[in-house]
C-alpha positions as CSV (number, residue, x, y, z in Angstrom):
1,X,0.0,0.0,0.0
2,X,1.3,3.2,-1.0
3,X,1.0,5.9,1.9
4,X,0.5,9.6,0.6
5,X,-0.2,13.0,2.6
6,X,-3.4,14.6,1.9
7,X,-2.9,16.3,-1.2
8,X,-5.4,19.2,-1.6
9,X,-8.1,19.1,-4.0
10,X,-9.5,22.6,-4.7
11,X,-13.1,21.3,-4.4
12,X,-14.4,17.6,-2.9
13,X,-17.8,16.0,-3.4
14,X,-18.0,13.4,-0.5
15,X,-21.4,11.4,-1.6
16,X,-22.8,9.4,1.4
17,X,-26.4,7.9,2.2
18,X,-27.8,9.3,5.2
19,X,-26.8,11.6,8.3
20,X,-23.9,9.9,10.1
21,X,-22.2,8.1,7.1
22,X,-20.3,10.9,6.3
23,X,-19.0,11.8,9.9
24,X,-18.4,7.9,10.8
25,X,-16.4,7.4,7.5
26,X,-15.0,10.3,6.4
27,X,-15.4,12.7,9.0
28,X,-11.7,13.3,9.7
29,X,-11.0,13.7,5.9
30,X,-13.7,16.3,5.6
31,X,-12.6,18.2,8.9
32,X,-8.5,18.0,7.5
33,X,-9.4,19.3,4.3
34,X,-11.2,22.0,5.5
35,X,-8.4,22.7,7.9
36,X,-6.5,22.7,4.4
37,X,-8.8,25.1,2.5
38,X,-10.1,22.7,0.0
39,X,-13.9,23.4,-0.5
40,X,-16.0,20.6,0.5
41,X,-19.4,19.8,0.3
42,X,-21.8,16.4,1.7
43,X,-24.0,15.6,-0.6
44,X,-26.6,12.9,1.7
45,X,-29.0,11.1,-0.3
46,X,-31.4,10.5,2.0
47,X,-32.5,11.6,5.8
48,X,-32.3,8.2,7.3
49,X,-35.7,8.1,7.8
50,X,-35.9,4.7,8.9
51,X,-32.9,5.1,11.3
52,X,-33.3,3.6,14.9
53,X,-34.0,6.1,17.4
54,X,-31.5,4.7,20.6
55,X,-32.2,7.6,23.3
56,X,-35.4,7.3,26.0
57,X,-36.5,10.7,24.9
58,X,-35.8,10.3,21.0
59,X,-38.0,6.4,20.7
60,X,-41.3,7.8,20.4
61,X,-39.9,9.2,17.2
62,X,-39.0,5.8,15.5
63,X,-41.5,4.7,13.0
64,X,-42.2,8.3,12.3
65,X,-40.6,8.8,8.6
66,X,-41.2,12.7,8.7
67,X,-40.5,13.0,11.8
68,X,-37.0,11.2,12.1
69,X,-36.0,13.2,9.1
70,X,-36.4,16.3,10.4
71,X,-34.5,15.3,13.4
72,X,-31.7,14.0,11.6
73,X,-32.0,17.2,9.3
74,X,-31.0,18.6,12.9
75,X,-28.2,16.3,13.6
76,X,-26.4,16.2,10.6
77,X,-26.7,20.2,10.6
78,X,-24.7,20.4,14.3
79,X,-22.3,17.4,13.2
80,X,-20.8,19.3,9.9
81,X,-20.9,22.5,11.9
82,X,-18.5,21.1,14.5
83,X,-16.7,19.0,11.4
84,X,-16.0,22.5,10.4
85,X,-19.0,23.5,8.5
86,X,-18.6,22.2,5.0
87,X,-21.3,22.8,2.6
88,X,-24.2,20.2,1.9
89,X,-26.2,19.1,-0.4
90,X,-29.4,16.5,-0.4
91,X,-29.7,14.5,-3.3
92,X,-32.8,15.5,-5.6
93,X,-32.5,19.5,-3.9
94,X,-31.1,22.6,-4.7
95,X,-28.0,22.4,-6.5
96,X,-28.7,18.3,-6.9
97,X,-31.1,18.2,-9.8
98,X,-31.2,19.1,-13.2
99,X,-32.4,22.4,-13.1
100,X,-35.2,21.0,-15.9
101,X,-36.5,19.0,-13.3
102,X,-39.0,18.9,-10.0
103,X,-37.4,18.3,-7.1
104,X,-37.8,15.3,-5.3
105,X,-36.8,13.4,-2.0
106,X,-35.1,9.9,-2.1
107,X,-36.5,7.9,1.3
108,X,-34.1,5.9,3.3
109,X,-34.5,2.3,2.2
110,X,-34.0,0.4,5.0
111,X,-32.2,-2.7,5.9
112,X,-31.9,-5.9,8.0
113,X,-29.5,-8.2,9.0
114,X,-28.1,-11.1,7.0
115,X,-26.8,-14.3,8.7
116,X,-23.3,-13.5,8.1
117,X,-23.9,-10.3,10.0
118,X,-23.6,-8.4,7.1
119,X,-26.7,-5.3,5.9
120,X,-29.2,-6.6,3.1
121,X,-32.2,-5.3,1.3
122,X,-35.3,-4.6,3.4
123,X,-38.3,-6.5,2.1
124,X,-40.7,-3.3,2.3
125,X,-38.2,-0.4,1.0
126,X,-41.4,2.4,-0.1
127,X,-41.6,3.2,-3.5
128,X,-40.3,6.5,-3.2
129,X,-36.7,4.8,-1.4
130,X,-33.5,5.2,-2.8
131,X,-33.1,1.4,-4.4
132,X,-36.7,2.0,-5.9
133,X,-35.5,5.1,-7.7
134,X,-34.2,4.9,-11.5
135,X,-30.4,4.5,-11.0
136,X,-29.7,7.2,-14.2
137,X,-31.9,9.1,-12.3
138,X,-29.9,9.1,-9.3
139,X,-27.1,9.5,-11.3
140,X,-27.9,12.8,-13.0
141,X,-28.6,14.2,-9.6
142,X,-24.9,13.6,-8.5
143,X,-23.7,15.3,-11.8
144,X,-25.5,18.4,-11.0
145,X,-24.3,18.4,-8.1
146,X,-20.4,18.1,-9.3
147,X,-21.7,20.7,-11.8
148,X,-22.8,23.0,-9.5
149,X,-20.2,22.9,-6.5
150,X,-17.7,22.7,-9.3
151,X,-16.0,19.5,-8.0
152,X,-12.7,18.2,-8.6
153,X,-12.8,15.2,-6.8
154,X,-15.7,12.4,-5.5
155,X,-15.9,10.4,-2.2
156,X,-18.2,7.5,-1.6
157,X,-18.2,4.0,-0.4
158,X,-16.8,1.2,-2.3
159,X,-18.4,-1.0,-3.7
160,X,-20.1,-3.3,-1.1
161,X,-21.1,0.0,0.3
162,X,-19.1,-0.6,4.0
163,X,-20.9,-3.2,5.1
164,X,-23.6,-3.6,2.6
165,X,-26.7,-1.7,3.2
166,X,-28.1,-1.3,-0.1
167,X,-28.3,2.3,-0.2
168,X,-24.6,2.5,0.6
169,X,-24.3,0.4,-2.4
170,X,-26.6,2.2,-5.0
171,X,-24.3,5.3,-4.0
172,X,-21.3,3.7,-4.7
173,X,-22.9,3.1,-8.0
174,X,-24.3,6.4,-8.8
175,X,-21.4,8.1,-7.9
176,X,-18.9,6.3,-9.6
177,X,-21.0,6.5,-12.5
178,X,-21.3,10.5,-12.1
179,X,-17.8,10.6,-11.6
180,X,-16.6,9.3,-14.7
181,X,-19.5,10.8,-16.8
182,X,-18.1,14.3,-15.5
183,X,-14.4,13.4,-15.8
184,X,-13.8,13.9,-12.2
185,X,-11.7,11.8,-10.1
186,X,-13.7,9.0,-8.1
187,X,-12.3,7.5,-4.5
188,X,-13.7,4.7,-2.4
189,X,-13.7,4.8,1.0
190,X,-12.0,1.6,2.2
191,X,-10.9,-0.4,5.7
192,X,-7.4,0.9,6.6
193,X,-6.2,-2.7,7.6
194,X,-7.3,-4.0,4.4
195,X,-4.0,-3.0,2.5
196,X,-6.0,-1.8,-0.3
197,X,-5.4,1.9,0.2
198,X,-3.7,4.6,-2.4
199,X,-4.3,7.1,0.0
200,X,-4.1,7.7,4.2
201,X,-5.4,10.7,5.8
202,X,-3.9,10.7,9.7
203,X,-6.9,11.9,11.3
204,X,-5.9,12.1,15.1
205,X,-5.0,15.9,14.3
206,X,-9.0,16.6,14.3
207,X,-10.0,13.9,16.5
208,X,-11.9,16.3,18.8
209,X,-13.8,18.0,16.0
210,X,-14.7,14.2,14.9
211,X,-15.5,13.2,18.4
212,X,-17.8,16.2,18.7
213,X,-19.5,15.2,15.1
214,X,-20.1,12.0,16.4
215,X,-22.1,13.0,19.8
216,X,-24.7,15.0,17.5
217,X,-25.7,11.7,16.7
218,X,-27.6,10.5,19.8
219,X,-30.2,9.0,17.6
220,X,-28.1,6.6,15.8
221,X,-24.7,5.8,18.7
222,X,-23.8,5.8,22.0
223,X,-20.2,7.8,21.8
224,X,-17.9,6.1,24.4
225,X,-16.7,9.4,27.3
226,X,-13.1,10.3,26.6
227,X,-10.4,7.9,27.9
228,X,-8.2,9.8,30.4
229,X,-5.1,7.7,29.4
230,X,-5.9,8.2,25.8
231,X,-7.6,10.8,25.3
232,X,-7.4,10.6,20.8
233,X,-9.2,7.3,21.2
234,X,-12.7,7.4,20.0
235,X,-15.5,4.7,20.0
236,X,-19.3,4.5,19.3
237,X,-22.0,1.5,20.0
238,X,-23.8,1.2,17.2
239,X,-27.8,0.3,17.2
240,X,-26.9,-3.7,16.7
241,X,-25.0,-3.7,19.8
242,X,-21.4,-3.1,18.0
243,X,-18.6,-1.1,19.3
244,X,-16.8,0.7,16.6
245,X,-13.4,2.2,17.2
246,X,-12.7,5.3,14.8
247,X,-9.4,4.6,13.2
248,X,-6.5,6.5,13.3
249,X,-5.9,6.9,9.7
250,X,-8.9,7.1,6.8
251,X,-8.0,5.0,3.8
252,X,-9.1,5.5,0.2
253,X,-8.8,3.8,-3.1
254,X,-8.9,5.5,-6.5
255,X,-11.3,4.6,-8.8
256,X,-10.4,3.8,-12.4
257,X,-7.3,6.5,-13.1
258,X,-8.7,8.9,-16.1
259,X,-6.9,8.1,-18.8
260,X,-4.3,10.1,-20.2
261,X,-6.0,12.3,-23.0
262,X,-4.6,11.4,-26.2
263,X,-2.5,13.7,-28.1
264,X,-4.4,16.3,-30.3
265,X,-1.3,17.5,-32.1
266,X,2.1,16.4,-33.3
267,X,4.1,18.4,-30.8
268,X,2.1,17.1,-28.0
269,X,3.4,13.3,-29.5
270,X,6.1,11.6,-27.3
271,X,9.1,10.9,-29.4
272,X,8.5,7.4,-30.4
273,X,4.9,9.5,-31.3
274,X,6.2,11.3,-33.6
275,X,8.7,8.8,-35.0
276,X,5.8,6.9,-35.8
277,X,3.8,9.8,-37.0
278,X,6.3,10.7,-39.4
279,X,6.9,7.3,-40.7
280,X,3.1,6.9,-41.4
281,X,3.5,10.0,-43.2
282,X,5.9,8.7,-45.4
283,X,4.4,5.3,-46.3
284,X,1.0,7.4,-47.0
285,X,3.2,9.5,-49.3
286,X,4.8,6.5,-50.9
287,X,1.2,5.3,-51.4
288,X,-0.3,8.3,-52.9
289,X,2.8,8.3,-55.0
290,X,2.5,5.2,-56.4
291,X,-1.0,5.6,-57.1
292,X,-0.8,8.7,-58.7
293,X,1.6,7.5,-60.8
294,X,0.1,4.6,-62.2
295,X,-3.3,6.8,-62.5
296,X,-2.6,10.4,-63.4
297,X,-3.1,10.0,-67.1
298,X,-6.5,8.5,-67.0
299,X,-9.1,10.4,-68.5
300,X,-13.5,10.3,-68.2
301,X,-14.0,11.6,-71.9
302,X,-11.9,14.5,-72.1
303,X,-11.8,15.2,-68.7
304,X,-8.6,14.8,-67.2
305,X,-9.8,12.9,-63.9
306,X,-6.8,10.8,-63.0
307,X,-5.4,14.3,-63.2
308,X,-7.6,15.8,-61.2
309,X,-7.9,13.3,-58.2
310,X,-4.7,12.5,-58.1
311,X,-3.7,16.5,-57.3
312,X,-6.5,16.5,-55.2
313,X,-5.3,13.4,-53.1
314,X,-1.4,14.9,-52.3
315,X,-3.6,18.2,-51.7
316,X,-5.8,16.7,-49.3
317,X,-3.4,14.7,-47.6
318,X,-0.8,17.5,-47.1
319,X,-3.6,19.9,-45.8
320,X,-5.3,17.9,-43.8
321,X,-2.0,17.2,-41.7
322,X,-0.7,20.3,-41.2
323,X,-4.5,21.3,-39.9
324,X,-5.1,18.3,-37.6
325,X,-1.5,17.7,-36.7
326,X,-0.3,21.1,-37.3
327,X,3.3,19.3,-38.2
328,X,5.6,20.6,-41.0
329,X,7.6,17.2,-40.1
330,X,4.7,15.0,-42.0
331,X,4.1,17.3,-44.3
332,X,7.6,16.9,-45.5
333,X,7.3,12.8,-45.3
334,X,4.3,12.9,-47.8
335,X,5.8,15.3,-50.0
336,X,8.9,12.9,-49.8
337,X,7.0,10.0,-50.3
338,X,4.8,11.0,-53.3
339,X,8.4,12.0,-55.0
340,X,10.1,9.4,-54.2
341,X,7.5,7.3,-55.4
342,X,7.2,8.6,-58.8
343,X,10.8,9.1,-59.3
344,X,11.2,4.6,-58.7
345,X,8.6,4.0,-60.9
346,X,9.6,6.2,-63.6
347,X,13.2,4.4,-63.4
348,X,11.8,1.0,-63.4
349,X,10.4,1.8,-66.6
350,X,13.0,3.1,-68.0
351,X,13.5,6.1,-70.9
352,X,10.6,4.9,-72.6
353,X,8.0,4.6,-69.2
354,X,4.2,5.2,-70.0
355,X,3.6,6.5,-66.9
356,X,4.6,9.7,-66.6
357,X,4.2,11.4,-70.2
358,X,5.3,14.5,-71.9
359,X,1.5,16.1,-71.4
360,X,-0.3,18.6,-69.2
361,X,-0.9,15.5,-66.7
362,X,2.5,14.5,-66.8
363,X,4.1,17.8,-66.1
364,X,1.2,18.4,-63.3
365,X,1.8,14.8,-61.7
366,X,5.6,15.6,-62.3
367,X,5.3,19.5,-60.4
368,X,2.5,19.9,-58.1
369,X,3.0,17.6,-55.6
370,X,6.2,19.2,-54.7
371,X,4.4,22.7,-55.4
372,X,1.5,21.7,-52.9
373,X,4.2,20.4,-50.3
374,X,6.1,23.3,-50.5
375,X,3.4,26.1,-50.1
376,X,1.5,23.8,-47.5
377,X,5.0,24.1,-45.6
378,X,5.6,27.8,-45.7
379,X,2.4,29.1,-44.1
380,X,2.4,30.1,-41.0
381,X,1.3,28.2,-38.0
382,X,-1.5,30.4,-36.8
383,X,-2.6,28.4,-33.6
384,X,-0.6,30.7,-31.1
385,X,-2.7,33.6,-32.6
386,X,-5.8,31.3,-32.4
387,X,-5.6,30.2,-29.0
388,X,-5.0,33.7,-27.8
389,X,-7.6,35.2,-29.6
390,X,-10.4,32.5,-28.6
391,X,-12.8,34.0,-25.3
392,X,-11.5,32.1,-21.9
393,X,-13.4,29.2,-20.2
394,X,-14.9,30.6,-16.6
């Protein structure tokens, strides 16, 4: 595993699934960052509504959909606050919708426990839940919102969501998905012991801003009072009964790295690149040579079309390079190509050679192409004038 400082990202999306996933997961990494100056927004895609309710004075809330989301609405609130007040989002809201489009509320789904301990699907998730809801739609909801914080960077589970509650792993999904369709870079939170990490954030630095995140939510854990002999360590009990220990580090694994963007020019080319390109050049010379040779004195009638197309192939080829490749280099290799091809013919056959005869087409095969090469050489690279002329990308 391959240990890295936080590296700062100017802005980070962290995508989790209800209030308290992004505080028990991330919450360190959000509070360093911020200490950092990135910007950083939560985007939560639902409001936990189905969420246990642990406290004497907070059970006659469970059960209560609206109600439990608008107490977590007040959790999650106090916990980014003492995080250090990053922005947030809810998924289908303001500034996490296409702006062509109602907004909506994704429910929590719910969950129950598998027998290997593990979160699976509830069997009565509402129709309006997150795991009912069209995953494209969910998806276009996470763009706009890396559209509209202006994101460099995503955070979400990975792909078994933590510990599998299906919400977890329909963000996963969704955000990966948004991720890569806005050419962002996607991370996955993942288990620090599991050697699987690119990246560790040492969180002990902002363990009491954590800690203090954490005891917002009274509705969901029982946070552990501070250990005199250690006072960094930091543990919850979770609703099941299970005592969680915050880690000192947070570990993340990178997505599927964006590949390199090919190159758009011929100085842009690597060297072997531009061997190549140049040696392409040449052969396509060679071939438009040949063929021009063999061709140049056909004619439709009187029309002179072997003429004609054959001028028009060394023109279009010699053009079109120096437009899309903007490189005098394969210019020169087609020029090259299409003389040195003519000139091997011609002494193959000899004195006497049909190919190239004493006629308008033989004296424009025997010209132009060299002509063409040569003017298509000497103009002037314009794209320095171009690129400072075109309007600037806010």
């Amino acid at each position: 595993m391959s240990k890295a400082p936080v590296t700062r990202a100017e802005r980070v999306l962290f995508v989790h699934a209800h209030p308290d996933d992004e505080t028990l997961s991330s919450g360190g990494t959000i509070a360093t960052l911020l200490e950092l100056g990135a910007e950083v927004t939560v985007l939560t895609a639902t409001r936990g509504e189905r969420g246990e309710m642990l406290t004497e004075q907070l059970a006659p809330l469970a059960g209560d959909g609206p109600r439990v989301a608008r107490h977590r609405e007040t959790e999650i609130a106090a916990a980014l606050a003492a995080l250090g007040g990053p922005a947030h989002l809810w998924l289908g809201g303001r500034g996490a919708r296409p702006t062509d489009l109602p907004e909506r509320r994704y429910v929590d789904s719910g969950m129950r426990w598998g027998d290997d301990g593990r979160a699976v699907a509830a069997e009565d998730a509402p129709a309006d839940s997150l795991t009912a809801a069209d995953l494209g739609e969910v998806v276009d909801d996470i763009r706009a919102a890396i559209r509209s914080t202006g994101a460099d960077a995503v955070v979400s589970y990975a792909d078994d969501g933590g510990y599998g509650h299906p919400d977890h792993v329909r963000v996963h999904h969704a955000a990966q998905y948004a991720a890569k369709a806005e050419d962002v870079a996607f991370s996955m939170i993942v288990d620090p012991e599991s050697g699987a990490a690119d990246v560790t954030v040492d969180v002990l630095p902002v363990r009491a801003k954590v800690r203090a995140a954490v005891e917002q939510y009274r509705s969901q854990v029982a946070v552990d009072p501070v250990d005199p002999a250690d006072p960094t360590a930091l543990s919850w009990v979770m609703p099941h009964g299970v005592r969680q220990h915050a880690p000192s580090v947070e570990a993340f694994r990178h997505g599927t790295e964006p590949q390199a963007p090919a190159p758009q020019t011929y100085a842009e080319m690597s060297g072997q690149g531009k061997a190549t390109a140049v040696v392409v050049a040449l052969l396509l010379g060679l071939v438009a040579g040949g063929l021009g040779t063999v061709t140049h004195q056909q004619t439709l009638g009187s029309f002179p079309v072997g003429m004609v197309l054959t001028t028009l192939i060394v023109l279009g080829l010699t053009v079109g390079v120096r437009l899309v490749y903007r490189s005098r280099a394969m210019v020169a290799a087609i020029g090259i190509g299409v003389i040195v091809a003519t000139q091997v013919l011609v002494s193959v056959g000899g004195q006497s050679s049909p190919l190239v005869l004493a006629n308008a087409a033989g004296y424009v095969w025997t010209f132009a192409p060299a002509v063409i090469a040569a003017l298509v050489l000497a103009w002037p690279d314009l794209s320095g004038l171009r690129s400072r002329t075109a309007p600037g990308r806010e």
